[in-house]
N, C-alpha and C positions, 0 to 999 in steps of 0.2 A: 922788361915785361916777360911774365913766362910764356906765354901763347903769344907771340909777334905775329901769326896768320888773321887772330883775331882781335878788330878794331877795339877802339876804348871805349867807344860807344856803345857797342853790343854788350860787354863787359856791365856796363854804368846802367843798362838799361831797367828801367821802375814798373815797366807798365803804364798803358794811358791814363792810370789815374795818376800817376808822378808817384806812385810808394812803391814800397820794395815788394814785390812778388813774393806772397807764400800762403799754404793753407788756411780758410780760415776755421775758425772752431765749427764743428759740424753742428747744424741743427737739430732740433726734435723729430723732423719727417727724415732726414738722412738716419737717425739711428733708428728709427722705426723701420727704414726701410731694409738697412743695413743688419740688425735681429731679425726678421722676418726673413730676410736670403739665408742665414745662419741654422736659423730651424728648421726650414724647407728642406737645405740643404740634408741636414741630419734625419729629417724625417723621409726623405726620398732613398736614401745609403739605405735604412734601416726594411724599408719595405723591398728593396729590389736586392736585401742581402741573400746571398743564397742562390740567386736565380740564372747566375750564365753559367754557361754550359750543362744546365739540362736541357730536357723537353718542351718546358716553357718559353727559351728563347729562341729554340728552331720551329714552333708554332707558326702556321701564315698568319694567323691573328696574333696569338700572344710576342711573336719574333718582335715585330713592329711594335707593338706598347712597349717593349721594354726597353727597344732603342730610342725610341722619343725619349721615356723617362729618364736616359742615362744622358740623351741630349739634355735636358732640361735641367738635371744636376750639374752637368757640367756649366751652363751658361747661368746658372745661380750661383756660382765660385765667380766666376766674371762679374756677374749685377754688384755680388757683393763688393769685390774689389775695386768696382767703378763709381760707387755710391758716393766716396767723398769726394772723387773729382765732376763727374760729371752726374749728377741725383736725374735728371729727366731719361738720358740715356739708359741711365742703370734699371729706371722705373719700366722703359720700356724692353728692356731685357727679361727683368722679372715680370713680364707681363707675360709677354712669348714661352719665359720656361712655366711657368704656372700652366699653362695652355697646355704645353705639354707631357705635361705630369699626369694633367687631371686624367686622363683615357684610362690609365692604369692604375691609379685608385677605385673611379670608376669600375673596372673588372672584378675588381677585387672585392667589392662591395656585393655587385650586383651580377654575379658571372651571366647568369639565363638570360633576363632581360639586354644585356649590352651584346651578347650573340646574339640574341635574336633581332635585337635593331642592326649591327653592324658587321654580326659573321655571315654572309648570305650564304645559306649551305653549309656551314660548316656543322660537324659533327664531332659532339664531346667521346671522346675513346671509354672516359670515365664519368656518366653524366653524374653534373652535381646535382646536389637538394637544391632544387627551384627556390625562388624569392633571393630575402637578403641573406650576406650573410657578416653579423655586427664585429669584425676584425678589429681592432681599437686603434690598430696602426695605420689600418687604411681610412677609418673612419677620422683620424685626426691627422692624416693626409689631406683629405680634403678640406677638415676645415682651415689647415693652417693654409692650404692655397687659397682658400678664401680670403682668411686675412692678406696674404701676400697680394692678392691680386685690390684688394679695396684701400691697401696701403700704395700700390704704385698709382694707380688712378689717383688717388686722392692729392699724389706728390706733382702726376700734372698737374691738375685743378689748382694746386698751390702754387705751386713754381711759376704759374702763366700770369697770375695774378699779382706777382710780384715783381716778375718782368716788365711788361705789356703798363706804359703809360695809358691815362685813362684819356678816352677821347678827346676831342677838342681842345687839348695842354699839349704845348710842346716840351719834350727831354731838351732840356739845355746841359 
């Protein structure tokens, strides 16, 4: 035996269901979910390129947005990589980063209005033109966290309902 520390049992071991232990082919809501961490990803890199070490990330307001977003790219590298082992965990990773992306799309959209709901006192050095303003990267920032965020909710709703015997039947 090469490894004499470890038993033949451990070695032999199948799993409770008696088979061999291995991946299995991933489903439609894992690749769903698994595209959807992929383009977030890409679409998150793409909007915060450019942005450390100016002025934008030593802002009291903009500082924080853009270290959520960079939190939130990074834990969408993880959602993704956890998607074919563990899809409910990943879903709720991708939930958390979505969450935290959105503030800084947000901004980006709507600079005036999001200071005025969440910078109290803060004051633009360079005020911008009031209202929107239609960025295509930011505007498809958000909607891609939309999908992402209606794809991981949806892979609970799934997931639970494929676990979870129905009432009154026993799992044998």
């Amino acid at each position: 035996m090469r490894y004499p520390y470890i038993s033949r049992r451990v070695l032999e071991w199948k799993g409770e269901s008696n088979r061999p232990l291995h991946m299995k082919k991933p489903g439609k809501q894992q690749l769903w979910l698994a595209v959807s961490c992929l383009v977030c990803v890409i679409v998150a890199l793409r909007n915060t390129n450019g942005l450390e070490g100016t002025e934008f990330s030593g802002g009291w307001l903009t500082g924080p947005l853009l270290s959520m977003a960079d939190i939130g790219t990074v834990l969408f590298v993880l959602a993704f990589i956890v998607t074919f082992m563990y899809p409910r965990i990943a879903g709720a990773i991708g939930l958390a980063s979505s969450l935290l992306c959105l503030p800084l799309y947000l901004y980006f959209v709507a600079p005036v209005p999001f200071n005025q709901i969440f910078g109290f006192g803060h004051q633009f050095k360079v005020q911008p033109s009031g209202g929107f303003h239609w960025s295509k990267w930011a505007i498809g920032g958000v909607l891609t966290l939309a999908v992402s965020i209606y794809v991981c909710l949806r892979g609970f709703a799934v997931t639970s309902r494929t676990q979870i015997p129905e009432l009154g039947k026993t799992a044998l």
